[in-house]
C-alpha positions as CSV (number, residue, x, y, z in Angstrom):
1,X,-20.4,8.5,26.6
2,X,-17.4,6.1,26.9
3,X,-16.3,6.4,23.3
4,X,-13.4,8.2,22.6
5,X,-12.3,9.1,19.0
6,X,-8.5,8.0,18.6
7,X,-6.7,9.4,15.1
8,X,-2.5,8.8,15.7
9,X,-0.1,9.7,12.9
10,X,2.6,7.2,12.6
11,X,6.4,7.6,10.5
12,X,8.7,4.7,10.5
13,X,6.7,3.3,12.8
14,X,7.2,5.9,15.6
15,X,3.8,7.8,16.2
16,X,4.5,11.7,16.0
17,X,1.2,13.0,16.6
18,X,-2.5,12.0,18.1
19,X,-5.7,13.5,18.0
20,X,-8.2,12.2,21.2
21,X,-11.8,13.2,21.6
22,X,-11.5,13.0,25.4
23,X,-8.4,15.9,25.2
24,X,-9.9,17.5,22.4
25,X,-6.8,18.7,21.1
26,X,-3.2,17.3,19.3
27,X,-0.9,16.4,21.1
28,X,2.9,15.8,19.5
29,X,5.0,13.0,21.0
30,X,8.7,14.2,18.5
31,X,9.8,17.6,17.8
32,X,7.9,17.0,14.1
33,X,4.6,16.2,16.0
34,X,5.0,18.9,18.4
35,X,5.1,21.1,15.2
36,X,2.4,19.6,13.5
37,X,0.4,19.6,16.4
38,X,0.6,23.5,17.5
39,X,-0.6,24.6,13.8
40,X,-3.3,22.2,13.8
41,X,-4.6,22.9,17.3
42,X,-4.7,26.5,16.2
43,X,-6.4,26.1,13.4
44,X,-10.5,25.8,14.5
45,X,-11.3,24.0,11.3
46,X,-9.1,21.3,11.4
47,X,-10.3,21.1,15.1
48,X,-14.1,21.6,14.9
49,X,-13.5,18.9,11.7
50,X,-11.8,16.4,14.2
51,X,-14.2,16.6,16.6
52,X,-17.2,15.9,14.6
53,X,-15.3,12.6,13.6
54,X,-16.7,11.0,17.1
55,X,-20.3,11.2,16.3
56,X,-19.6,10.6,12.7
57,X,-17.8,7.6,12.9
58,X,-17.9,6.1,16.2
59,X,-21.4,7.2,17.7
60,X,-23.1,6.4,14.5
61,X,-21.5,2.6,15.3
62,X,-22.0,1.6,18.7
63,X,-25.7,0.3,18.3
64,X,-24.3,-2.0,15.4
65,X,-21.4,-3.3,18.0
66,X,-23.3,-3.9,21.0
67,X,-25.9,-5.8,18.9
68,X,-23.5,-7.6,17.5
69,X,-21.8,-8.3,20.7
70,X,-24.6,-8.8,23.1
C-alpha cells in the first residue's frame, strides 16, 4: 500500500512528462509534456495499461525486497 509506480520521460536531461500511480494520471512539466500528457491521459488504454504496471512490476517485487532487506 506504500508503493507507488514512478515512469518519468526525460529529453536532454529535462523530464517533460511523469506518470504516478498515487495521481493516477500524466502530468507534463514543459509545453511538449503538457501535450503529451493531455492525449495520453485521454486515452483509457494507455491509462488502464499504466496503471496495471504497479502490480505488475512493483507489487509482484516487494516480498523479494523486504526479504532481502530484513
Amino acid at each position: 500500500k506504500d508503493v507507488e509506480f514512478i515512469d518519468s520521460y526525460y529529453y536532454n536531461k529535462l523530464e517533460y512528462t511523469r506518470f504516478s500511480s498515487s495521481v493516477g494520471k500524466f502530468v507534463g512539466f514543459t509545453e511538449y509534456g503538457v501535450r503529451n500528457a493531455a492525449a495520453w491521459n485521454n486515452d483509457p488504454s494507455i491509462l488502464s495499461a499504466m496503471k496495471a504496471q504497479k502490480e505488475a512490476v512493483c507489487l509482484h517485487n516487494v516480498p523479494v525486497y523486504y526479504s532481502n532487506v530484513l
